[in-house]
N, C-alpha and C positions, 0 to 999 in steps of 0.2 A: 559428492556430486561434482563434476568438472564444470567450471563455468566454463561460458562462451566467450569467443574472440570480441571484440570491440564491433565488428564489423557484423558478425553473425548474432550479437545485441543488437545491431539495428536494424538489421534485415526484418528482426522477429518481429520490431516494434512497428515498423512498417507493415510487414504484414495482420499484425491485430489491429491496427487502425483501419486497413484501407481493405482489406478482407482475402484478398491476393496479392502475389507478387509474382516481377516477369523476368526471366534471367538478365536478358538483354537489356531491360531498363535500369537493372541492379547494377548491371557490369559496366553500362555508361556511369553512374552515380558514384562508384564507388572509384572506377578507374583502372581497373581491372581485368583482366580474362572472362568470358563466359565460362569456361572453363570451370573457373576458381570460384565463381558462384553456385553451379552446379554442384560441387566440391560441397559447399558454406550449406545447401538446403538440403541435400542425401544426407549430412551431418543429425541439421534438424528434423528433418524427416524420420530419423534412427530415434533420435531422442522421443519421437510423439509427438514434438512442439509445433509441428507444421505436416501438412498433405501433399504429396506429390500429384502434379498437374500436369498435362502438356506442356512447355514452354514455363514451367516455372511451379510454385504451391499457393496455397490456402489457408486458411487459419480457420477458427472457429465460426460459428451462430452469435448475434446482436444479444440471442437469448440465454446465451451459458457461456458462463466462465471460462478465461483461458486453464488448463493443467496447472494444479501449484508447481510441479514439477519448469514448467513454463514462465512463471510467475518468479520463481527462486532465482532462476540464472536471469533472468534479461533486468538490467540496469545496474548490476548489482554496484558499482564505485558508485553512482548516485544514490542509492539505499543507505549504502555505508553513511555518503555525508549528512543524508537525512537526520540519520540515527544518530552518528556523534552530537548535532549540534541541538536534536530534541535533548538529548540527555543533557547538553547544558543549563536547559531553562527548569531543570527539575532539582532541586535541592536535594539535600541532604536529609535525614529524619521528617518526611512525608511520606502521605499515601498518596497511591491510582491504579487506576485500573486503563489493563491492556487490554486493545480488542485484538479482533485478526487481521490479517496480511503477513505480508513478506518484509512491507517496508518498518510496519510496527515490529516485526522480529530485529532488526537491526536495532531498534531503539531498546530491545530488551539485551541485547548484544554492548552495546554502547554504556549502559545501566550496572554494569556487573559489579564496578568497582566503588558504587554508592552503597551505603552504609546508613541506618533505621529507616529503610523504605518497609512500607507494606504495601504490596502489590497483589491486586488482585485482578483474573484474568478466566478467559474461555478458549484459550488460547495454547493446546498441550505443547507446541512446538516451544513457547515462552517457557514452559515449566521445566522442560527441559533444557533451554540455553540459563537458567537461573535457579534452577533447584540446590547447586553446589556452592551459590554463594550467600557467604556467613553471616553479611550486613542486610538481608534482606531478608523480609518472612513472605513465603509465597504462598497464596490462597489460589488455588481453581473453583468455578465453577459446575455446578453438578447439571445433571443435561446429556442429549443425544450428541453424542460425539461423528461427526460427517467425515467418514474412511474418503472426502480427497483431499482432506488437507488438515485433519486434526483439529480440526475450527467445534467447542461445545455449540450447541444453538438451541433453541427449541424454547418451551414454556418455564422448561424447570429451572434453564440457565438464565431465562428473563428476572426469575421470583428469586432465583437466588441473588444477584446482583441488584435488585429493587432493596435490600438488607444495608444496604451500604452507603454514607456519603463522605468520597473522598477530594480529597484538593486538585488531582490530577485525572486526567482520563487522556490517553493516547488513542486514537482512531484512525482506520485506513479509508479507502473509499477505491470503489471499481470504476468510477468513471467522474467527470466531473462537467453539468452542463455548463451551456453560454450565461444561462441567464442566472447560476450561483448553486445548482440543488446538486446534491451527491446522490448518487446512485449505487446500485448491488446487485447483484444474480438472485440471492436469496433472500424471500421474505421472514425466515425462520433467525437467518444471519441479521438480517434487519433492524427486527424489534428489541432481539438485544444490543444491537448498536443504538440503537434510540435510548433504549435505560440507560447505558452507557453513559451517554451526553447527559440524559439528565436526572441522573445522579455523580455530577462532577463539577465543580467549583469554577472550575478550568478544563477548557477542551481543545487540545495538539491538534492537529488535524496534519498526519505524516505522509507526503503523499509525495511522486515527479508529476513533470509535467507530460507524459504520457498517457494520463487518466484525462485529461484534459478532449472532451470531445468523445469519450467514448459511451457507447449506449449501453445502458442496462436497463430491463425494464421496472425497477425496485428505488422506491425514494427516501431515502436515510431523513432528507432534511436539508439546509443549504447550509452556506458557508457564514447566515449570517447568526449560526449559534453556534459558530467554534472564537475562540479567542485569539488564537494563533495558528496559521496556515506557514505551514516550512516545506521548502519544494525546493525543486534542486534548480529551476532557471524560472525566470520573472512571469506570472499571469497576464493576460493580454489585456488590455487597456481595461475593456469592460469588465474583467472582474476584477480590475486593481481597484475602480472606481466603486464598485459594488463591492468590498472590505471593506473601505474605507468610510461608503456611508451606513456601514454599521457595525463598524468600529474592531474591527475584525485584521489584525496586525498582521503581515508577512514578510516571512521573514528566509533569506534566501540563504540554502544550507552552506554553513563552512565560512560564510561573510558573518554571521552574525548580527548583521543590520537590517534596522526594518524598513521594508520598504512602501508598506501605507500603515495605517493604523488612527485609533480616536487621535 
């Protein structure tokens, strides 16, 4: 799949936050031609990712998910550094469980070259970037598998993963409120994020600050039951202050340092 330019990454991110975009404010922003932005949205318009409009396109509904398709290409250098610097905080000969996202697939990306991991997951795209390697034993989840994005979900992947308690749990999140609570599209996706978290020792929380503000109408839980929050640039005051007074560490990807915590 081709990623996208730097510039057509943040048109997109722009447009799933703010719900439309307009050429001519694009092409001031950016410094550019109208032209060339016109160029950047028939681009994404082609791929799906976006809607053609009078004077510019559109994104999706508050109430459904952007396309994984959508989701894979936009931020990807920031995904990456998610991933690499999740994979540092995870040893060697442990277990955990991966949930879904894009950004949690970079961490199973990052992960490859660990050795006595047992991982387990709902996650077929993870089974697929780690099925091949030798220092890991991979478990999936059984369960209704969701043809848009390979995500298992449902009852059977809740009870299967209710079986388990492991030291790690890697998790994503679609949106992230003001006041600390993680969001989701699906209530199915949901409930086994919630097992997830609590059956795990230790909970990652792999996210950018693009989820930051975004609505979904589905409640995972907040940030004050993950352990570690890693994001690719710093939370705004109020939820640096809301980690901090529940002891909830962040840590900013590729720095390695934390930046609140107990």
């Amino acid at each position: 799949m081709e990623t996208l330019s730097v510039r057509q990454s943040e048109i997109l991110r722009w447009a799933m936050k703010e719900g439309r975009v307009e050429v001519d404010s694009l092409a001031d922003s950016f410094a550019v031609s109208p032209q060339t932005i016109r160029k950047d949205l028939n681009d994404l318009c082609d791929r799906n990712l976006l809607q053609r409009v009078r004077g510019g396109a559109v994104a999706g509904s508050s109430n459904q998910n952007y396309s994984y398709e959508a989701r894979f290409l936009m931020g990807t250098e920031a995904k990456e550094a998610i991933g690499r610097t999740v994979a540092r905080l995870i040893p060697n000969s442990t277990s955990l469980l991966l949930n879904l996202g894009t950004t949690v697939e970079k961490v199973a990306y990052a992960l490859q070259e660990h050795s006595g991991l047992l991982v387990i997951t709902n996650n077929t795209h993870v089974v697929n970037i780690m099925k091949d390697c030798r220092g890991i034993q991979l478990v999936i989840a059984g369960g209704e598998v969701r043809q848009s994005d390979g995500g298992v979900v449902g009852v059977a992947a809740k009870e299967f993963i209710e079986q388990f308690k492991v030291e790690y749990a890697v998790i994503g999140t679609s949106g992230i409120d003001r006041d600390g609570t993680l969001l989701d599209y699906d209530f199915k996706e949901v409930a086994v994020a919630q097992t997830i978290i609590a059956n795990a020792r230790k909970v990652i929380l792999a996210t950018d600050i693009s989820k930051l503000d975004r609505v979904a109408p589905v409640r995972i839980g907040t940030l004050a039951q993950v352990d570690t929050v890693v994001i690719d640039k710093p939370l705004p005051e109020e939820l640096q202050i809301f980690c901090a007074e529940h002891g909830t560490e962040v840590v900013l990807a590729d720095r390695g340092s934390s930046l609140t915590g107990a």
